[in-house]
N, C-alpha and C positions, 0 to 999 in steps of 0.2 A: 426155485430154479436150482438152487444148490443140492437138492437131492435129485432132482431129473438129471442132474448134469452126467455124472457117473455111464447110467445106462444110455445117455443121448449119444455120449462119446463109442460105446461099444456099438452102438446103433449107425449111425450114422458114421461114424469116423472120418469128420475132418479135421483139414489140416491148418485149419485158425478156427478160432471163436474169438467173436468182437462182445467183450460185456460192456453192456450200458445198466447198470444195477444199482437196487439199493434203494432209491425214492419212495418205491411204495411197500417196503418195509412197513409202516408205519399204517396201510390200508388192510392186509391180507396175515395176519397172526399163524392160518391155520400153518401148521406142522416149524412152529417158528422155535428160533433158539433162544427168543427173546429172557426166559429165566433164566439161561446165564449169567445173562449179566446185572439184572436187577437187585441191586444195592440200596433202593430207593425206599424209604420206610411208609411211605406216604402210597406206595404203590404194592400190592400186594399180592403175593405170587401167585394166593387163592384168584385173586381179581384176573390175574394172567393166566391164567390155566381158563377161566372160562374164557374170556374173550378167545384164545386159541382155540377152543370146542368149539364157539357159535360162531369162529369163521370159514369151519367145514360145510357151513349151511348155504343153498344159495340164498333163499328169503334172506336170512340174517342180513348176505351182504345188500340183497337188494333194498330192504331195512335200511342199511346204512346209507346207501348211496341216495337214495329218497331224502335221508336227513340231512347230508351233506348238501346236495344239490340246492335244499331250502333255505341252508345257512344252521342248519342248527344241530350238523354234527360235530361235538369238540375234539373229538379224536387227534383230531389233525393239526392243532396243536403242540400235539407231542416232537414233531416233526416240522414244524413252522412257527415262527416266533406270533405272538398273540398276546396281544396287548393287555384283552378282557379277562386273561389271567392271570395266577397267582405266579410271578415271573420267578422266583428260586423254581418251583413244582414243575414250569413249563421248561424251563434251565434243565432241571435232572431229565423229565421226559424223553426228549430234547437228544440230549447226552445217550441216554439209554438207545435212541435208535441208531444212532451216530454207530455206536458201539457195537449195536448188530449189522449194518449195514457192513463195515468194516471187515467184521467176523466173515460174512457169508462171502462177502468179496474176496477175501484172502482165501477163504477156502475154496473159490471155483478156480482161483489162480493154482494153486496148491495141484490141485483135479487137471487142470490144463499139462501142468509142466510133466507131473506123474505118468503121464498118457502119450505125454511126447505133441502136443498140440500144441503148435504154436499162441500166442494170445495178446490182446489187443484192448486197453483198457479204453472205453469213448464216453468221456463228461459227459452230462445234459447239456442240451441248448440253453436251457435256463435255469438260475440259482435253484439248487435241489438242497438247501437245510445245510448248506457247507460240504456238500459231497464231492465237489470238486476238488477239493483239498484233500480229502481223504484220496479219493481216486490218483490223485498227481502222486502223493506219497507211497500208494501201494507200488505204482510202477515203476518209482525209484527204488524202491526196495528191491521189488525184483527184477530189476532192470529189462522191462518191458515197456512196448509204447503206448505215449498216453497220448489221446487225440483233446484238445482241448475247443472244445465245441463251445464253451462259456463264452470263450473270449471273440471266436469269430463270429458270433450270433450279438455279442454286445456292441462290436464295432460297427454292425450292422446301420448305417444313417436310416434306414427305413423297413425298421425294425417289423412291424404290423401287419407288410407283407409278406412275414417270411414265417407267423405265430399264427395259430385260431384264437379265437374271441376269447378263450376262456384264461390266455395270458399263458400258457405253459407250454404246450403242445405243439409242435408245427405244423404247418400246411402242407400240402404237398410240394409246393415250391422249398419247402423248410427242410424238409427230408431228405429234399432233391440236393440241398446246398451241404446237408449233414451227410447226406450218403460220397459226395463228392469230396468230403472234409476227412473222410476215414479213408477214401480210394487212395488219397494223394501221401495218405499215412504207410497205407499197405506198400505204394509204392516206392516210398522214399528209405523204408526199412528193408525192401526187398523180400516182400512174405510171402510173394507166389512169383509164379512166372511167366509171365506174358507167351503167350501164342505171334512166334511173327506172323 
C-alpha cells in the first residue's frame, strides 16, 4: 500500500485517507522493506530476500494460506505471540514486524501530509500484535486523529455478534459499528463538510 499510495493520491485525489494498516505485514513480504530493519542473526537477509520473491507468486501465497488454514503455517508467529516457539526468536520476529509496520505507517502519513490530504489513523477491532499502540503514538506524533476501534469493540458485552468465527474479522454488523466509529471521528475533528 505504501508504494500504490503515491500514484492513488494523483489518481484519485482525495481529500482524507483513513489508514487501518500494518497487521498483515507479516502475511504479504512481496515488495517489503522488511531488510531494513533486520538486525536479527538467527534471521537471514538471504532467507528474506526469498520469501520476498516467493510472495510475488499467487500459488506461493495460495501455498501458504492452505498451510495456515490447517494450522501448520508458522509464519505468523512472527507476528503473534506463540507458545510452541522459541520465545527470544519469536520476541525478535515479533519486533522486526513491529518495526516495519511502523515504518510504512509513517511513511503513508509522511505521503498524506506532503499531498496536502488530510488523514486519519483507525486501530483494528481486535488486538493486531500491539499495533495499536503504535498506531496511537504515530498520531500523537503528528497530531492527527486516531480512532481507537480496540477499545469500542472490547467494551462490547456481546462481543460474537459483532466478529466472524474466525476471532478477527467483523461481520457486517462489525463494520457497520467500525464505519460509524471513524464517521463520528471525521465528525468531531471536522474533516469534511456536511451538505445541509
Amino acid at each position: 500500500m505504501l508504494l500504490k499510495m503515491p500514484d492513488y493520491i494523483k489518481r484519485y485525489r482525495p481529500s482524507l485517507i483513513i489508514l487501518m494498516v500494518g497487521a498483515n505485514n507479516w502475511w504479504n513480504l512481496d515488495k517489503s522493506n522488511i531488510i531494513l530493519f533486520n538486525k536479527n542473526l538467527h534471521i537471514s537477509n538471504a532467507a528474506l530476500r526469498c520469501l520476498i520473491f516467493m510472495d510475488r507468486f499467487r500459488l506461493w501465497k495460495l501455498f501458504k494460506w492452505i498451510r495456515m488454514s490447517l494450522g501448520l503455517y508458522s509464519e505468523r508467529c512472527w507476528l503473534q505471540h506463540d507458545t510452541n516457539k522459541d520465545e527470544d526468536l519469536s520476541g525478535q520476529k515479533q519486533t522486526l514486524y513491529k518495526m516495519l509496520a511502523e515504518h510504512d505507517i509513517v511513511e503513508m502519513v509522511k505521503i498524506c501530509k506532503a499531498s496536502g490530504v488530510a488523514v486519519i489513523i483507525s486501530g483494528y477491532p481486535m488486538e493486531s500484535g500491539g499495533l495499536r499502540f503504535i498506531d496511537q503514538e504515530i498520531a500523537q506524533t503528528f497530531d492527527i486523529p486516531f480512532v481507537n476501534n480496540f477499545e469500542l469493540f472490547k467494551a462490547l458485552p456481546d462481543l460474537d455478534l459483532y466478529i466472524l468465527k474466525d476471532g478477527w474479522h467483523p461481520n457486517e454488523r462489525g463494520y457497520r459499528l467500525l464505519a460509524y466509529n471513524i464517521y463520528r471521528c471525521i465528525i468531531k475533528n471536522k474533516m469534511i463538510k456536511l451538505q445541509p
